[in-house]
N, C-alpha and C positions, 0 to 999 in steps of 0.2 A: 504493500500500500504506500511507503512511502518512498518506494522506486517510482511508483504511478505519479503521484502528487508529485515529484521532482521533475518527471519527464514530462506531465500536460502542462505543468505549470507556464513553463518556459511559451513563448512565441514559434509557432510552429515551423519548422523548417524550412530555410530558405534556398534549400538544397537544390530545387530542382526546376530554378529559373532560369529564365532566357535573359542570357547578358549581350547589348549590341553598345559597341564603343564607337565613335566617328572621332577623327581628329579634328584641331581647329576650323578646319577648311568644309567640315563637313563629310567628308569621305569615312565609309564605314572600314573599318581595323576590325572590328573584331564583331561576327555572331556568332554564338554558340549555345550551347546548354551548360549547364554550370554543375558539377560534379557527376549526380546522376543522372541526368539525361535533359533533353527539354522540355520543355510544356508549355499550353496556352492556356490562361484562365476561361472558364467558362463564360461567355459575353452576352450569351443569345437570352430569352425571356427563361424562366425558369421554372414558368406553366407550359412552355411550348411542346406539342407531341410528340417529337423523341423524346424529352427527359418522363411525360406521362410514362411512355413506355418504357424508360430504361424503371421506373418507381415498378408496373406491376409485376416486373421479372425478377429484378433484383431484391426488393422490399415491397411487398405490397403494401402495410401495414404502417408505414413510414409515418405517417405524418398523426400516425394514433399512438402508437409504443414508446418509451422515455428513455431508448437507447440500444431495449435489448429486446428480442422478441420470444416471449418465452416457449409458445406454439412452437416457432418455428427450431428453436433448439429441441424441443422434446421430439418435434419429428426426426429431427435428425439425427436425435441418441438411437432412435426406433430404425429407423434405414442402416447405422452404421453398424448394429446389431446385427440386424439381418444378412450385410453383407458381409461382416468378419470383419471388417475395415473401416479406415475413416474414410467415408466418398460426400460426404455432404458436415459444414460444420452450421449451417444456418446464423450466417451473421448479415447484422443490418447493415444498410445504407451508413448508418452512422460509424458504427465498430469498423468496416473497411474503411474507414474515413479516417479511424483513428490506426490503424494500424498503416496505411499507405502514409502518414503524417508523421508517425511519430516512431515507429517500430518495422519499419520500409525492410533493414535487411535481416530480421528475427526468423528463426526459426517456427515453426510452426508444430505446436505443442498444447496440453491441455493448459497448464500454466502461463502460454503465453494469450490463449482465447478470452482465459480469465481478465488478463488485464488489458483486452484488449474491451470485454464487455464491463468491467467498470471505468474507463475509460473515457467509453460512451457516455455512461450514463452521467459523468463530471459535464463531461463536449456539452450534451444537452440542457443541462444549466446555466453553460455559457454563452450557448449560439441560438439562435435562432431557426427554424427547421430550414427555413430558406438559406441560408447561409452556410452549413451544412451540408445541402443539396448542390447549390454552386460550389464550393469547397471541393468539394468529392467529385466533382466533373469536371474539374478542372487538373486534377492530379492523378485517375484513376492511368494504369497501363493500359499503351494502346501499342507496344513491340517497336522495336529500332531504336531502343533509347529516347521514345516519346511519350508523353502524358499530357491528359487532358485529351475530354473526346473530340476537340473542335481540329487538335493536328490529325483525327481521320479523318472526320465529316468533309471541313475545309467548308462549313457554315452549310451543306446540302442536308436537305428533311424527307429526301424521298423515300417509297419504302424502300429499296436497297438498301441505303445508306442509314435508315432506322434497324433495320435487320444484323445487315451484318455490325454495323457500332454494338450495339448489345453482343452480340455474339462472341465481337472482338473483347469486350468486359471481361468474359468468362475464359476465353481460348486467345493471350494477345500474341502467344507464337502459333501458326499453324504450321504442320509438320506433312506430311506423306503419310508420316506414322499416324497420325493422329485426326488428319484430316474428313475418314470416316464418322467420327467423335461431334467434330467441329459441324458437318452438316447435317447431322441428325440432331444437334442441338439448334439448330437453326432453323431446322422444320418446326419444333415442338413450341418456338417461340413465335414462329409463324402463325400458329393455331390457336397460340392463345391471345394475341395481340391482334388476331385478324387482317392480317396484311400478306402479299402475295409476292414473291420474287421474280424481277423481269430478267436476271444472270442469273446460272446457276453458281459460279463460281464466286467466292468473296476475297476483294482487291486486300493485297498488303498493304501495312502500314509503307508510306515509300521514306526511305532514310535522307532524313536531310541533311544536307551540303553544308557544312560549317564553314566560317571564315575565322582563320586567326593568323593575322601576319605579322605579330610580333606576339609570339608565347610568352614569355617573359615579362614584356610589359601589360598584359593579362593580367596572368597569375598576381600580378605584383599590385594591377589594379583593382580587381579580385579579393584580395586581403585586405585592403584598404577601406574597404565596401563591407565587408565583414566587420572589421577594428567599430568603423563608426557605427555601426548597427548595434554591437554591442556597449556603447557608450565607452569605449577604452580609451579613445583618440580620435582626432578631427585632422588629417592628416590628407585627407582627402578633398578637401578645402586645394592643396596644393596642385593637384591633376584637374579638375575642372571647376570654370567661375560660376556654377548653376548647380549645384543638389537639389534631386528631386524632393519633394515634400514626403510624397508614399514608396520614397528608393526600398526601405525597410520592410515594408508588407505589398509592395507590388513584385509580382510573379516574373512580371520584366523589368529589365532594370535597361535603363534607356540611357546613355553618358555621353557628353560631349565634349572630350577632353581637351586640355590648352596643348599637347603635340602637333608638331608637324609630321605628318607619317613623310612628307616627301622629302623633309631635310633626314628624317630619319634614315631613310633608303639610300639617300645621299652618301652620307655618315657612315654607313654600313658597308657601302660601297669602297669608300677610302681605306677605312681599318682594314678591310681584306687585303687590301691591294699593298700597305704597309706591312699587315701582319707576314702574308707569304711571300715575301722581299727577304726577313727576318729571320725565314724558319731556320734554315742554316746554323741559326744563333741561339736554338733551340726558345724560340717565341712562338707561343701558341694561338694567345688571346687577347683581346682590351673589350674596357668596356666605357662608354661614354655618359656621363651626365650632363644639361644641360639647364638652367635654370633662368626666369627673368625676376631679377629681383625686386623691381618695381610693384608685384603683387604675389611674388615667391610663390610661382607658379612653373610647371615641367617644361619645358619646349621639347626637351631629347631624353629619352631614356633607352639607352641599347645596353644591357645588363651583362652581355654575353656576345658577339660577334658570331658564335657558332649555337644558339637555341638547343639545338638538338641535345647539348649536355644539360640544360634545363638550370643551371649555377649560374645565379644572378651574383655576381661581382660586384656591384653596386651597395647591397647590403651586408658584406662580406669586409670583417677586418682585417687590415692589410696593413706593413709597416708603412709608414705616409714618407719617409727620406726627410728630406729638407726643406719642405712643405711650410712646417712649423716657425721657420726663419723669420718670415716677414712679422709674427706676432711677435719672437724677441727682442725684435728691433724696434718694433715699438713700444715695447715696454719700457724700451731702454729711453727713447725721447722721452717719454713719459717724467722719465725718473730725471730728465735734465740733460741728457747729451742731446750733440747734434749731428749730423749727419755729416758735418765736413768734420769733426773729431777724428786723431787720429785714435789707432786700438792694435795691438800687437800680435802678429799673424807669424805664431810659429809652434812647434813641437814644445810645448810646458808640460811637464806631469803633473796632474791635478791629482791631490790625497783625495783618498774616496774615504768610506765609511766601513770598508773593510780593511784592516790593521795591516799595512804594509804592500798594499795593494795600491796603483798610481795608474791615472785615468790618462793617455797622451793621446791626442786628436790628432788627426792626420787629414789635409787636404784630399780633394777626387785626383787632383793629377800625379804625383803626390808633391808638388813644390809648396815652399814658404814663403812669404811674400816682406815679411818685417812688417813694422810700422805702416799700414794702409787707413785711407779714410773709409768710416761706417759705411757710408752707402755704398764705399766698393766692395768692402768685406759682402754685402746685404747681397749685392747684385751679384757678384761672381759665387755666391754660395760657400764661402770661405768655412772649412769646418772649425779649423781651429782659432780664429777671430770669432766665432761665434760662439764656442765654449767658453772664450776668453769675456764675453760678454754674459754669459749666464753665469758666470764664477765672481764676477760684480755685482750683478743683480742678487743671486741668490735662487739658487734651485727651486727652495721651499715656495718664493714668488711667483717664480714662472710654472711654478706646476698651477697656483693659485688663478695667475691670469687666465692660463690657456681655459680649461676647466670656465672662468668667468666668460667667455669667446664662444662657451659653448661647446667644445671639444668634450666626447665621451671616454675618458681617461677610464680604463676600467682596472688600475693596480694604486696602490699608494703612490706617495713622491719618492721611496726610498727603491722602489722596484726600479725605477728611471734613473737616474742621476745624471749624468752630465749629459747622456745618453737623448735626456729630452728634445733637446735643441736638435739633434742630425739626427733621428728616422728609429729610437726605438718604441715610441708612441705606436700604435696600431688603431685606428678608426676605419669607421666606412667611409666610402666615397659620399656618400648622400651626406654625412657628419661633418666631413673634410670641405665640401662643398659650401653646406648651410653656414660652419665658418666664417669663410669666407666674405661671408657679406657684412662683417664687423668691419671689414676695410673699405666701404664705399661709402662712410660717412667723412664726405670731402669737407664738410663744415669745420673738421676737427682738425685743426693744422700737422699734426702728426704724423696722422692717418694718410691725410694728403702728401705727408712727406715721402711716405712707405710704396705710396701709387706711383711717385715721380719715378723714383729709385729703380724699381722694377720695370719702370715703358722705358727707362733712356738706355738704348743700347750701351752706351761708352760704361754706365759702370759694371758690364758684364764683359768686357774685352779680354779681360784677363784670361778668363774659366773659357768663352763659348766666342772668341775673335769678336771684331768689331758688326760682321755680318753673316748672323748664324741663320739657323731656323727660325727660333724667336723673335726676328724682324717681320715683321706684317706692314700691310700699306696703310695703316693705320694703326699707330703702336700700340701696344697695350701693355696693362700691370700685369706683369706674368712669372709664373716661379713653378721651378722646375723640381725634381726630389729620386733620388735610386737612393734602394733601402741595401741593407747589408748581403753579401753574397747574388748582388743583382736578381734575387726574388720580386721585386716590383719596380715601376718606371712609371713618373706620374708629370705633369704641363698641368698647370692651371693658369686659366686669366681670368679676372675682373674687372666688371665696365658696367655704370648704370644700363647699358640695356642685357647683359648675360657675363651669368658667371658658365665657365665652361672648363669641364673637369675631363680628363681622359687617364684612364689606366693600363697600363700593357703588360703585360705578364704570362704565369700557365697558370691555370685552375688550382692543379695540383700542390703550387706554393713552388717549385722548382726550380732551379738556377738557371737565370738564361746568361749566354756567353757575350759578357762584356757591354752590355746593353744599358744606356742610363734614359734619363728621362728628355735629354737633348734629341739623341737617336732612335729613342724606341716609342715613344708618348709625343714627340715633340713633331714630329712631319704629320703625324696624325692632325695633331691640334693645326698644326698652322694651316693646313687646307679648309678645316673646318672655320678659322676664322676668315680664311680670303672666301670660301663661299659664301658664309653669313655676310659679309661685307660688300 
């Protein structure tokens, strides 16, 4: 009983809805059925003469009994006797209603009949018979992974289409085996509902054509759709400027997302062509995010390059490199420095917190530079100017800021140590990204300092020449990051109209050969930004 009361309780399942996604432009991305198959809600009148006749075949007694019909179990303890067998359980209209609802993949048992007819009898205190009756006509099987009698009918009331719909209730697969079964039940319903068949044969349910051309961003919106239905999060706010009012108890879910599916395919198109340039280097994947931050809403979501593996990279933590940088450096203005300051770029062993243990930074190329200005340390990604700058600041701070930025730190500050600043942090892209947008408050002179720093080629000459990849025709704040043993390669830019995140790596977490976020994230991004531009 109070497995029952836990399971009616709830809001009845949203299982077995039709999800249709269009992108901004309008073009439909995705129709499909959503986990167990499709279905149409019932539309038609609910007095109308198929549903009379599906009430006197199915339930006659429907709209008299308060869930469970007691006649029609006795006859069927009395039949089931007779045959040796269970061949009839005599359940109402309602009880398959609660059982396609709430108990869909149950075994079928006296224990489960039980709670399927108190069940009922709760349903009917709660619904109305009419409601009920649409309900259950709306969800019952009609074979091919379809529910709902209207995906057979297709809205026709002929008798055909009265005959076999009923018929289809009771038998939704027909077999060869079984098809002798199927129209001898179809006579006896003919006799008794007084209606004549002009086919002798009864049509399949026909399968319908799914659309999904981006899996991933699905699934992903899929979950989203879920999260807020359960009052967990509103996160969904961010993939389209319209939520329906009835997204939650409508059978369809209807969306019209802020993506571009065409920059997407774009997008998609590049990364391939990047990625298999690369393989050699043992690079397998990237995955693209793209955001406007003006109402912090999606443009691009490619989660994965290759679907087929179904690992959305996006939500997946990953060492970030050097990503982290451009927040030090403004901690540091913060705390009083300036950007033309100098800061000393070389090989220091820093005491750690374990007893004789000495923390030494080492540059990407590996040279030392001495005495360099902040914003060339910033802009050329200098490792050890920028431990040298968190060894002033203070660890315990910068763990403090980033975390205030927003950053999902999931260890203490003593798991990190100096480590913080160059790539041993781990967030998601979607984390890394939202970030991000603590730097595009240009109001704030600092912030603004951090934007200069990163669009002017010259203070990047040192690390990546005076004319690398990350020149575009329209320059942008941009920062680059490779994590330890070239396990990931990550470009980010920021601009009031898109933050734009790419990641290249393998799924697996595995070593690619000699690959950083210049050469393996960075060609990617930069076409992505000439095409937006």
């Amino acid at each position: 009983i109070v497995d029952l009361y836990f399971v009616i309780s709830k809001w009845p399942s949203t299982e077995y809805g039709h999800l249709i996604l269009r992108d901004k432009n309008g073009k439909i991305i995705t129709d499909k059925w959503r986990i167990w198959g499709y279905s149409l809600p019932y539309t038609w009148d609910i007095h109308s003469e198929i549903v009379k006749d599906i009430i006197s075949i199915e339930d006659a007694r429907f709209y008299e009994h308060s869930g469970i019909n007691l006649r029609a179990k006795i006859a069927s303890l009395y039949q089931n006797i007779q045959a040796g067998e269970v061949v009839r359980w005599g359940s109402t209209i309602t009880e398959q209603y609660v059982k396609n609802t709430y108990y869909n993949q149950a075994s079928r048992n006296i224990l489960q009949k039980l709670r399927e007819a108190l069940g009922a009898m709760i349903i009917e205190r709660q619904l109305s018979k009419d409601e009920i009756l649409r309900r259950y006509l709306g969800i019952v099987y009609m074979w091919n992974s379809q529910y709902g009698i209207e995906t057979y009918t297709l809205w026709k009331n002929d008798n055909d289409t009265i005959l076999n719909t009923i018929t289809k209730i009771k038998f939704p697969n027909i077999t060869e085996f079984n098809s002798g079964s199927v129209l001898n039940y179809r006579g006896i319903i003919s006799d008794k509902i007084g209606k004549k068949w002009t086919r002798s044969h009864i049509l399949e349910t026909k399968k319908r054509k799914q659309i999904n051309q981006f899996p991933i961003l699905t699934n992903r919106v899929d979950q989203e759709i879920t999260l807020y239905c359960k009052n967990q999060k509103n996160t969904l706010k961010e993939w389209t400027k319209e939520i329906p009012k009835n997204i939650c108890s409508n059978n369809e879910i209807n969306l019209t997302l802020t993506i571009d599916s065409d920059l997407i395919n774009t997008i998609e198109g590049i990364s391939k062509w990047v990625i298999e340039s690369l393989e050699w280097k043992n690079v397998t994947n990237a995955s693209i995010l793209i955001k406007n931050p003006k109402d912090n809403t999606i443009l691009a979501y490619i989660g994965n390059i290759y679907p087929n593996e179904e690992i959305d990279m996006i939500t997946r933590r990953r060492s970030v490199g050097s990503l982290l940088k451009p927040f030090v450096y403004l901690i540091a203005l913060r705390s009083g420095a300036d950007s033309e300051d100098y800061i000393i770029d070389d090989k220091i062993p820093y005491e750690t917190e374990i007893n004789g243990k000495y923390y030494i930074p080492e540059n990407y190329n590996p040279k030392s530079y001495g005495p360099i200005r902040l914003r060339e340390a910033l802009g050329n990604s200098l490792n050890a100017a920028t431990v040298k700058v968190t060894d002033t600041i203070g660890i315990s701070r910068i763990y403090d800021e980033l975390r205030s930025f927003g950053l999902s730190l999931d260890h203490d500050v003593g798991y990190y140590g100096y480590g913080i600043s160059l790539g041993t942090v781990e967030v998601s892209m979607e984390n890394i990204v939202e970030s991000y947008k603590n730097l595009l408050n240009t109001n704030d002179p600092d912030i603004w300092q951090i934007g200069e720093i990163l669009k002017d080629s010259r203070n990047r000459a040192k690390t990546f020449g005076i004319s690398s990849i990350l020149n575009t025709s329209i320059p942008m704040s941009v920062k680059t990051g490779t994590s330890t043993d070239f396990r990931d390669n990550w470009t980010i830019s920021y601009s009031p109209d898109a933050i734009i995140g790419v990641w290249v790596g393998n799924s697996d977490g595995s070593s690619m050969g000699d690959v950083s976020g210049v050469t393996g994230a960075g060609p990617i991004w930069h076409q992505i930004v000439e095409h937006m531009i």
